[in-house]
N, C-alpha and C positions, 0 to 999 in steps of 0.2 A: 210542389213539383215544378221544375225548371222545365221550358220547352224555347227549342233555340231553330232558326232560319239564317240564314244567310245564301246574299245573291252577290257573284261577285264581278267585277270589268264590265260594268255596267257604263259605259260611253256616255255617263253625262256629267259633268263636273260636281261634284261633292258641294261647292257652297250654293247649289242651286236646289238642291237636297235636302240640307240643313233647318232651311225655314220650315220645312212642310211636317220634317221631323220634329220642331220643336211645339206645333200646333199638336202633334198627336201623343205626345207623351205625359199631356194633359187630362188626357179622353181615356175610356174603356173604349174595350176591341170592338166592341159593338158598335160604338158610335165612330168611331176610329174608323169605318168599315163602310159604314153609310155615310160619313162626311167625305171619303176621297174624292167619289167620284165629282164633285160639284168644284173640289178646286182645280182651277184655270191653271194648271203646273204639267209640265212633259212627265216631271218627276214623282208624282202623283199614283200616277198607272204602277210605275215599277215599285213605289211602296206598299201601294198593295197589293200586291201579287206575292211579296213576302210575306206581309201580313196573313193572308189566304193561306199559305201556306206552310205557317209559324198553327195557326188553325188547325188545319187537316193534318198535323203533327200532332195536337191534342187532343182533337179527337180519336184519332187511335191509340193513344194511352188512354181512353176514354173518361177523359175531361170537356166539358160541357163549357162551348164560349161564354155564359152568362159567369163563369166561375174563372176568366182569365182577368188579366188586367198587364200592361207591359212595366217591365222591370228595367229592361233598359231597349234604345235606339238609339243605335251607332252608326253611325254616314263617316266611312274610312275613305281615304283616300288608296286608289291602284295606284297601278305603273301610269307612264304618262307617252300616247302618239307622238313619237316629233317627227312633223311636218313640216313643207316649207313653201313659200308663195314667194316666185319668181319676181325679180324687179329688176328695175334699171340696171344699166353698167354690170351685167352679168352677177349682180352680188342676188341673196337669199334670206328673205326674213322668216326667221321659226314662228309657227304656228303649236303651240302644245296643247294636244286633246287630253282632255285629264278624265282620270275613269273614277269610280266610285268601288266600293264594297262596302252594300247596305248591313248589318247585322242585327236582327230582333228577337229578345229574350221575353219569353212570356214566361208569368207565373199564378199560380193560383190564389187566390181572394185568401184561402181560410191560411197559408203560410207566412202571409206578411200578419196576418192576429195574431198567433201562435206564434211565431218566432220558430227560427230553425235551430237546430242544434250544431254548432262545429268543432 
């Protein structure tokens, strides 16, 4: 069984996202879940809050976290702020805030055994 989460215009730049997604794609949910909080990353909190969430989507198909593992995490880049900070001689340098859209597929232990049929 596939279980999917996505959070999206997430105000924080996507390569600062990246790292912390490639440390968890390693892990079960479970550890996945108890490591966040300990890393020193802004981006951290809003991964797992999908996570949590990618969760409480399985369990009401009633799937049991010990029986997840992730299948995929995606760190997409949104749209992007442009802002600008005033300078000399009346000119304007861009500023661009880049947003993110997190996405996480979670899937069950006994379907990557078995294999699925397509």
């Amino acid at each position: 069984m596939i279980i999917k989460s996505e959070q999206k215009h997430l105000i924080i730049s996507p390569r600062k996202l990246r790292p912390i997604a490639d440390v968890l794609r390693k892990l079960s949910v479970q550890k996945a879940i108890d490591l966040l909080p300990f890393i020193k990353k802004r981006g951290s909190n809003l991964i797992l809050k999908v996570i949590k969430s990618a969760v409480a989507n399985a369990t009401q198909k009633g799937v049991t976290i010990t029986e997840l593992k992730f299948k995929e995490i995606q760190i997409g880049e949104g749209p992007r702020l442009k802002r600008g900070q005033p300078v000399s001689r009346g000119r304007w340098h861009p500023i661009k805030k880049r947003m993110s859209h997190i996405k996480i597929i979670l899937m069950t232990k006994l379907e990557t055994k078995h294999g699925t049929k397509s």
